[in-house]
DRENDOVEX-542988 format. One record per residue (C-alpha): residue number from 1; residue in one letter; x, y, z. Coordinates in Angstrom, 3 decimals. Layout:
% DRENDOVEX-542988
   resi   resn         c1         c2         c3
    NUM      A          X          Y          Z
...
//
This chain:
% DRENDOVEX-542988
   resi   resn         c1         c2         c3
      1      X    -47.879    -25.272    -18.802
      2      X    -50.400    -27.871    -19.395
      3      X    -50.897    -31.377    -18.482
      4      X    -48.503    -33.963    -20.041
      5      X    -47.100    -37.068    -19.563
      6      X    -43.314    -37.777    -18.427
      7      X    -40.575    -40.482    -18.957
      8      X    -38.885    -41.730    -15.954
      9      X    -35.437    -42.960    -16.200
     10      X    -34.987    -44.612    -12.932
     11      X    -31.555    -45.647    -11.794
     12      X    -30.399    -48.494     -9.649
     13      X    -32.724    -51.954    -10.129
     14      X    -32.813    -53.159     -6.499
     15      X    -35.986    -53.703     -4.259
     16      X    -36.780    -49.660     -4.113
     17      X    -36.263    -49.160     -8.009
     18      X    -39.032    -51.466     -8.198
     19      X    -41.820    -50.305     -5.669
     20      X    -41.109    -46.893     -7.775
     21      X    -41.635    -48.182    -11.018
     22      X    -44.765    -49.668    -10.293
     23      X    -46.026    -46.836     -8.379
     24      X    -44.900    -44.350    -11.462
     25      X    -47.122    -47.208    -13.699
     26      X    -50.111    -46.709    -11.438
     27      X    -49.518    -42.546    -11.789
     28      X    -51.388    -40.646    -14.434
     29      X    -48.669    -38.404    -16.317
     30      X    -45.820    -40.897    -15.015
     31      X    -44.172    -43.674    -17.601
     32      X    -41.297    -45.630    -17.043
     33      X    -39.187    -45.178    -19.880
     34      X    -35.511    -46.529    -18.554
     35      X    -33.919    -48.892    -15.823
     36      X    -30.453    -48.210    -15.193
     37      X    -28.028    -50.437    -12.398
     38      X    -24.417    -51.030    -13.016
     39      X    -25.619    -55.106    -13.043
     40      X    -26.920    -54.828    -16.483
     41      X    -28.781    -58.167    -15.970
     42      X    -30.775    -56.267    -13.393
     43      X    -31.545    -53.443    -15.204
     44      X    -33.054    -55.374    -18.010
     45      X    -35.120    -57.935    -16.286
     46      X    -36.616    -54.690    -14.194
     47      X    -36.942    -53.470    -18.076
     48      X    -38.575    -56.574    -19.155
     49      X    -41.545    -56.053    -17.369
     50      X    -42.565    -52.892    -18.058
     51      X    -40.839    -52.960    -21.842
     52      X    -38.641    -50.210    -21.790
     53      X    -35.096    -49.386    -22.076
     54      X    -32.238    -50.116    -20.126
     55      X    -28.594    -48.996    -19.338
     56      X    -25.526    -50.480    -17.615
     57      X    -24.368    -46.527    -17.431
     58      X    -26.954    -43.913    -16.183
     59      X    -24.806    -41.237    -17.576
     60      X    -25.595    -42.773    -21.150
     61      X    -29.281    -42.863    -19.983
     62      X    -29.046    -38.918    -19.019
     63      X    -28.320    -38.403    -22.419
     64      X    -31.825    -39.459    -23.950
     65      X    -34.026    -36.602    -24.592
     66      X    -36.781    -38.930    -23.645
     67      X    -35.581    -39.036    -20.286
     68      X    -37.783    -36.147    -18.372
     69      X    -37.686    -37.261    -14.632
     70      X    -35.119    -39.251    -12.677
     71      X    -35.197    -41.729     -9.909
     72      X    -32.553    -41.997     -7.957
     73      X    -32.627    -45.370     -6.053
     74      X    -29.089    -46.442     -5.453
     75      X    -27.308    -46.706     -1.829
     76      X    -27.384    -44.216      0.168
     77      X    -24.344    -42.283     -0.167
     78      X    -24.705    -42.178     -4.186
     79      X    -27.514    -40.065     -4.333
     80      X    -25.946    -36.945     -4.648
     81      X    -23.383    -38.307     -7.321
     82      X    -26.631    -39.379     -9.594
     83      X    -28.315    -36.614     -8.900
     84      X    -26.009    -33.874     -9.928
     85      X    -25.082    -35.600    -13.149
     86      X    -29.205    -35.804    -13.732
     87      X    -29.839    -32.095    -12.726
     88      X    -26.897    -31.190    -14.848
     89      X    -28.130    -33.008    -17.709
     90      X    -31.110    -30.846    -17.169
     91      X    -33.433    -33.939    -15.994
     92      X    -35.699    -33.241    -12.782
     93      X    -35.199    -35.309    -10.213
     94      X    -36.761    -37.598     -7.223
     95      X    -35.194    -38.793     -4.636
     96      X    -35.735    -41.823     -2.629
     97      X    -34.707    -40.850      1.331
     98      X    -31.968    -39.909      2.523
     99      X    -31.802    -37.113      0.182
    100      X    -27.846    -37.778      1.215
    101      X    -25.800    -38.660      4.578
    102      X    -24.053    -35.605      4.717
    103      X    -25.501    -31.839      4.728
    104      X    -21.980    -30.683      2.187
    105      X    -23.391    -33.678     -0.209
    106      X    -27.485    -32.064     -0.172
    107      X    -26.085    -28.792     -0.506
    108      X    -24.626    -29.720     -4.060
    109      X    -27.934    -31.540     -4.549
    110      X    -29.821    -28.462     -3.727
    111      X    -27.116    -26.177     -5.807
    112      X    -27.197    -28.252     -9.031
    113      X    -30.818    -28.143     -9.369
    114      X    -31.225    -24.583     -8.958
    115      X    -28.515    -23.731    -10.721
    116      X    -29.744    -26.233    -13.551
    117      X    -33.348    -25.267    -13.378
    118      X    -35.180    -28.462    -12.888
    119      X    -37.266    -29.206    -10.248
    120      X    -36.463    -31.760     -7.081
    121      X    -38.543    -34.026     -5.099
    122      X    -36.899    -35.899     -1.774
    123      X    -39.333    -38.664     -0.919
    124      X    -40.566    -38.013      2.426
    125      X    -44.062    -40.219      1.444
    126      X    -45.413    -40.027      4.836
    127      X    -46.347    -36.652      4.867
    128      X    -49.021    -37.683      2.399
    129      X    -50.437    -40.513      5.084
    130      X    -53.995    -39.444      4.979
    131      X    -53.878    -38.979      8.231
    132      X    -50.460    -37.064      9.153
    133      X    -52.201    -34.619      6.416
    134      X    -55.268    -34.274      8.575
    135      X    -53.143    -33.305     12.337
    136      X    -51.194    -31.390      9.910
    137      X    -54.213    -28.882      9.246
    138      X    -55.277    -29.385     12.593
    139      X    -52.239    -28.053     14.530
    140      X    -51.559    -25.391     11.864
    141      X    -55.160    -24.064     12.055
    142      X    -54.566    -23.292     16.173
    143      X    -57.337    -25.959     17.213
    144      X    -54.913    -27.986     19.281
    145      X    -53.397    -24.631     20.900
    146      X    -49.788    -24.543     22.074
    147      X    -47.520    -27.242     21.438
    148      X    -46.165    -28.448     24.328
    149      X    -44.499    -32.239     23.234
    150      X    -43.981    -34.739     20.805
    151      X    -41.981    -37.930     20.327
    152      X    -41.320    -40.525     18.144
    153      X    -40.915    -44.729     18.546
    154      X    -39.799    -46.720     15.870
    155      X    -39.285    -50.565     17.321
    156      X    -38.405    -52.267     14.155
    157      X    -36.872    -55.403     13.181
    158      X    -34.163    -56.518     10.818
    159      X    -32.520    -59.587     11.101
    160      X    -28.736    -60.287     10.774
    161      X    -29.483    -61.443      7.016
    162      X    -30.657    -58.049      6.559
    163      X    -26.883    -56.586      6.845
    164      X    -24.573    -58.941      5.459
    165      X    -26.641    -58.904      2.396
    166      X    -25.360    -56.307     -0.201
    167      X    -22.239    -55.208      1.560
    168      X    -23.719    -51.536      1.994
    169      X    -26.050    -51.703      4.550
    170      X    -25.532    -50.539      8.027
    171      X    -21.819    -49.239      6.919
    172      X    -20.753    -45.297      7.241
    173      X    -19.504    -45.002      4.028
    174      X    -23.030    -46.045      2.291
    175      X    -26.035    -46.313      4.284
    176      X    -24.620    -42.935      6.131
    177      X    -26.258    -44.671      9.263
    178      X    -27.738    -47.293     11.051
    179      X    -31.652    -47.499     12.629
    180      X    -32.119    -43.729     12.632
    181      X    -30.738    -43.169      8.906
    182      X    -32.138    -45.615      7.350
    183      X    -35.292    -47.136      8.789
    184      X    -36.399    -44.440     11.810
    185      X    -35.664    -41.310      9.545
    186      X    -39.595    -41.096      8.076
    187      X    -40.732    -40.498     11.364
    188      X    -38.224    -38.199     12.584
    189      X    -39.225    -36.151      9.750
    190      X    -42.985    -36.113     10.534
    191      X    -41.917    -35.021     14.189
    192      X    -40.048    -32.453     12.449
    193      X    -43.131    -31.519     10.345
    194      X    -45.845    -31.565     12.771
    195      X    -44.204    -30.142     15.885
    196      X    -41.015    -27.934     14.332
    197      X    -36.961    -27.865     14.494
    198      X    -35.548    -28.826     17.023
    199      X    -32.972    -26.462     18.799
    200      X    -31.435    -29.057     20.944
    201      X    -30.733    -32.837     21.305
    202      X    -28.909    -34.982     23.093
    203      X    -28.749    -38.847     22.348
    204      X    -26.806    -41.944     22.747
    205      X    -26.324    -44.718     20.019
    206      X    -25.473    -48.196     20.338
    207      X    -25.018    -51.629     18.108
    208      X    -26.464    -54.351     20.429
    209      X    -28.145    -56.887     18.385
    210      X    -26.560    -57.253     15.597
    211      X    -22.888    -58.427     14.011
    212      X    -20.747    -56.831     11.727
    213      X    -22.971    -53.765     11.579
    214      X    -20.832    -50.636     11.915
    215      X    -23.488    -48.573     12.590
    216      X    -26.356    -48.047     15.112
    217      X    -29.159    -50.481     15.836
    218      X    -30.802    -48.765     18.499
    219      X    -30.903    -44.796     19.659
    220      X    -32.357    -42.843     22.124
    221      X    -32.633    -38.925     22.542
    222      X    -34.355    -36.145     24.272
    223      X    -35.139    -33.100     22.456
    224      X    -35.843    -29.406     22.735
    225      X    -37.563    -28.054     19.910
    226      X    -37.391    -24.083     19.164
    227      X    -41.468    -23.352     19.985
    228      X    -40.415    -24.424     23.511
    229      X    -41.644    -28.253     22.924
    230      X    -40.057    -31.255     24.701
    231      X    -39.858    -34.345     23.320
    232      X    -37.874    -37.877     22.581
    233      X    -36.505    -40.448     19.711
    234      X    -35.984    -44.118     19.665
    235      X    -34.908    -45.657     17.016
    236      X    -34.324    -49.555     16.717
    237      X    -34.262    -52.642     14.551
    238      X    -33.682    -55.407     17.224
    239      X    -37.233    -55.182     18.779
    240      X    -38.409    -58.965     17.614
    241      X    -40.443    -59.316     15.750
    242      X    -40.938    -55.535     14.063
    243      X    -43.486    -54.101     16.620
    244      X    -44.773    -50.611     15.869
    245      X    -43.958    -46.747     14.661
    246      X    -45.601    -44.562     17.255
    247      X    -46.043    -40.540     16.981
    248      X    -47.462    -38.712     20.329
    249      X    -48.615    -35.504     20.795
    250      X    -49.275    -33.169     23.526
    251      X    -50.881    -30.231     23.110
    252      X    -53.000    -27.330     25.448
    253      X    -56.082    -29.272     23.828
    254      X    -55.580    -32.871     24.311
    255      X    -53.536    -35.385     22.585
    256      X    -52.596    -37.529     19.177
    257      X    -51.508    -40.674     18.711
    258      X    -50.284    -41.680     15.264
    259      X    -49.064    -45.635     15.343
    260      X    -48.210    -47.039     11.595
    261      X    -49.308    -44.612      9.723
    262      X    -53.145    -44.125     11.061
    263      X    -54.451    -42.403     13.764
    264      X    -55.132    -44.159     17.233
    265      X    -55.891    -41.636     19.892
    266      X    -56.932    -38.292     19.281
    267      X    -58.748    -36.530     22.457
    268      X    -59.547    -32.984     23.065
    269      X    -60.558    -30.754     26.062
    270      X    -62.588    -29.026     23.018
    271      X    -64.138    -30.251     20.072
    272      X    -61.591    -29.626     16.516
    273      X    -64.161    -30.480     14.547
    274      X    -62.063    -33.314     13.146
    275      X    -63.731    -36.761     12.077
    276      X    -61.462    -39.602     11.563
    277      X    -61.212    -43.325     12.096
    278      X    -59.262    -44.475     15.313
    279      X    -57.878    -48.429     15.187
    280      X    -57.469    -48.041     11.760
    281      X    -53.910    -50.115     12.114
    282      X    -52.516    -51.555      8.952
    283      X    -49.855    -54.379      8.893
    284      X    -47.688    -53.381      5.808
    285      X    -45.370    -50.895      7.608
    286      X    -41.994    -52.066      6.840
    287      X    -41.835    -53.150     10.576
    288      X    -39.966    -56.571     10.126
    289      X    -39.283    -56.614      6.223
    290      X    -38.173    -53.608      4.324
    291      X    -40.582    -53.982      1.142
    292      X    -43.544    -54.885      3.273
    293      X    -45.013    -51.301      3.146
    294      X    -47.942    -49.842      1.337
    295      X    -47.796    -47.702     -1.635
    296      X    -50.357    -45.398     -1.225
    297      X    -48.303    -42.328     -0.087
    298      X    -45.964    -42.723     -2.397
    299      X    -48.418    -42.258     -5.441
    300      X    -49.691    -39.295     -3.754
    301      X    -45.812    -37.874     -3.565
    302      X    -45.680    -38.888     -7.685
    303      X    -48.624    -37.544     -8.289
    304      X    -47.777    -33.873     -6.568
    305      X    -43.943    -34.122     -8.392
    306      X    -46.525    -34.277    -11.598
    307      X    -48.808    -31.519    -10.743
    308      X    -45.686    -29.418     -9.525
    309      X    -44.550    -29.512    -13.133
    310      X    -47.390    -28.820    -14.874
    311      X    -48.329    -25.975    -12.792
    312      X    -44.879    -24.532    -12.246
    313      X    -44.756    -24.556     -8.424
    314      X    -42.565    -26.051     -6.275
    315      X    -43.358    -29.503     -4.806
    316      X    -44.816    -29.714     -1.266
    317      X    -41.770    -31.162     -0.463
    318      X    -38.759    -29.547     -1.473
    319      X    -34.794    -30.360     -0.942
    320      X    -34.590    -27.749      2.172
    321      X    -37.397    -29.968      4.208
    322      X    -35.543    -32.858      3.853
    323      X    -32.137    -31.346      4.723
    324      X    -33.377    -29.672      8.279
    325      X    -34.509    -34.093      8.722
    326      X    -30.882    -35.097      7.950
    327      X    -29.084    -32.459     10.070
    328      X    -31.175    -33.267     13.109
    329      X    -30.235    -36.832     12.471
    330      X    -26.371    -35.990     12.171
    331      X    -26.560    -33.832     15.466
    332      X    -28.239    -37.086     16.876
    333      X    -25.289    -38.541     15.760
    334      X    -22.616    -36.059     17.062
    335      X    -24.420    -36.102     20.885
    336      X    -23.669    -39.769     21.329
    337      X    -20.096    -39.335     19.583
    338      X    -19.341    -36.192     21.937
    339      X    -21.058    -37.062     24.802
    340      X    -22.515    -33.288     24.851
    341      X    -25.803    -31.525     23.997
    342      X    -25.716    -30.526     20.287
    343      X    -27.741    -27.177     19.537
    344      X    -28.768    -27.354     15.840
    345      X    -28.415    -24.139     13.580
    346      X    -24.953    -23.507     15.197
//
């Protein structure tokens, strides 16, 4: 197909919209092209700065045959409304997380991009963390041996601020969740992607620290996963003041540690073979304010959605992966509504 470069029309102008334009800037084969947010004075001073159009509609936007790629970047809940109207306007598509809140609204995702034959990228950046990729390879080539658990901490903090700004956060209807949906769901999906699905979970949600928040700020859960793995979530924004994310694993060879991003711990009974840096911690995680992440994994994620469609594969990432991460969140979800252990798949 050959290597060429491709507009992005990215719609919704908030904090998100713009941590994707500039990474799209720094991507070779990316260029913003359009800003759309139903605040039109957003949508242009995001425009100003990197001098291209803007829209107070994004259908009007999907009508540009300059328009190649879209970013979807608007609450929660709206992502599957945006992206249908995209896919069926024939634009491909990336998707900031959650792909959706519910598994009927994915599906339609899913559906309208097949059926519209464009190509769709759910941003699950993480899995490009330099070093997720590396015990990635590891426990796929057999080194580690049998999986036997994994767990995952993510002691966050958002202040009350955080919620009664915007009017979206933290609701149902929206943000589709609280801690686990929104701010605990990256790591849930790396458990997911190093260690497996889970077959069964049981958890318990709560709202503790925070006010008119109708959702969860903290979560616990044990977990069954189908390779015969045990393991645990918590999920939380009220640990002051944003402390770490924390991935263990336990295997028949030794153990992993992944804590924001880098690798900590990583002992073996017998040697992997693997060189890596442990300590490497990094302070822009997000931990105690949203935007205060790096941007690294991200560009790798662009830059794959870019090779994808010059090559004509699928992306590494596709809109199945980031549905099993969802419905093992809404299961988590269902245990602490029910009371009762939730077996996924069923």
């Amino acid at each position: 197909m050959g290597n060429r470069t491709y507009n992005l029309g990215i719609v919704g102008a908030g904090n998100i919209s713009k941590l994707h334009a500039s990474v799209a800037n720094e991507t070779p084969g990316l260029r913003v092209a359009a800003i759309s947010d139903i605040d039109e004075s957003r949508a242009k001073a995001l425009a100003d700065v990197y001098g291209c159009d803007y829209f107070s509609d994004y259908n009007k936007m999907f009508e540009s045959d300059q328009i190649d790629i879209v970013s979807v970047c608007t609450p929660s809940s709206l992502h599957s409304q945006v992206g249908i109207a995209a896919a069926n306007a024939g634009k491909h598509l990336i998707i900031e997380k959650p792909l959706d809140v519910t598994l009927e609204k994915i599906d339609g995702i899913i559906q309208a991009c097949e059926k519209n034959g464009v190509v769709l990228c759910p941003i699950v950046q993480h899995r490009f963390d330099e070093d997720v990729m590396l015990v990635k390879e590891a426990l796929d080539s057999g080194k580690m041996k049998k999986l036997l658990f994994g767990s995952c901490n993510v002691k966050w903090w958002r202040d009350q601020n955080y919620y009664d700004q915007g009017g979206w956060r933290g609701t149902w209807k929206y943000d589709g969740g609280g801690a686990l949906m929104n701010q605990s769901i990256h790591y849930i999906d790396l458990l997911l992607h190093l260690i497996g699905p889970i077959e069964e979970i049981h958890g318990r949600c709560a709202t503790l620290g925070h006010e008119r928040m109708e959702t969860e700020d903290i979560a616990v859960a044990t977990l069954k996963f189908k390779n015969g793995a045990l393991g645990y979530i918590e999920g939380t924004t009220i640990a002051y003041p944003g402390i770490e994310a924390v991935l263990d694993i336990y295997t028949q060879n030794g153990s992993i540690r992944i804590k924001d991003d880098h690798i900590v711990l990583w002992e073996c009974k017998e040697d992997t073979g693997v060189n890596f840096k442990a300590g490497n911690d990094i302070t822009r995680t997000g931990s105690a304010r949203p935007m205060d992440i790096s941007s690294a994994s991200h560009q790798r994620q662009f830059a794959d959605m870019v090779d994808a469609l010059n090559t004509g594969r699928k992306p590494v990432v596709d809109g199945y992966e980031a549905r099993r991460t969802i419905e093992a969140i809404l299961a988590f979800y269902e245990s602490s509504r029910t009371g009762k252990n939730i077996r996924l798949g069923e």
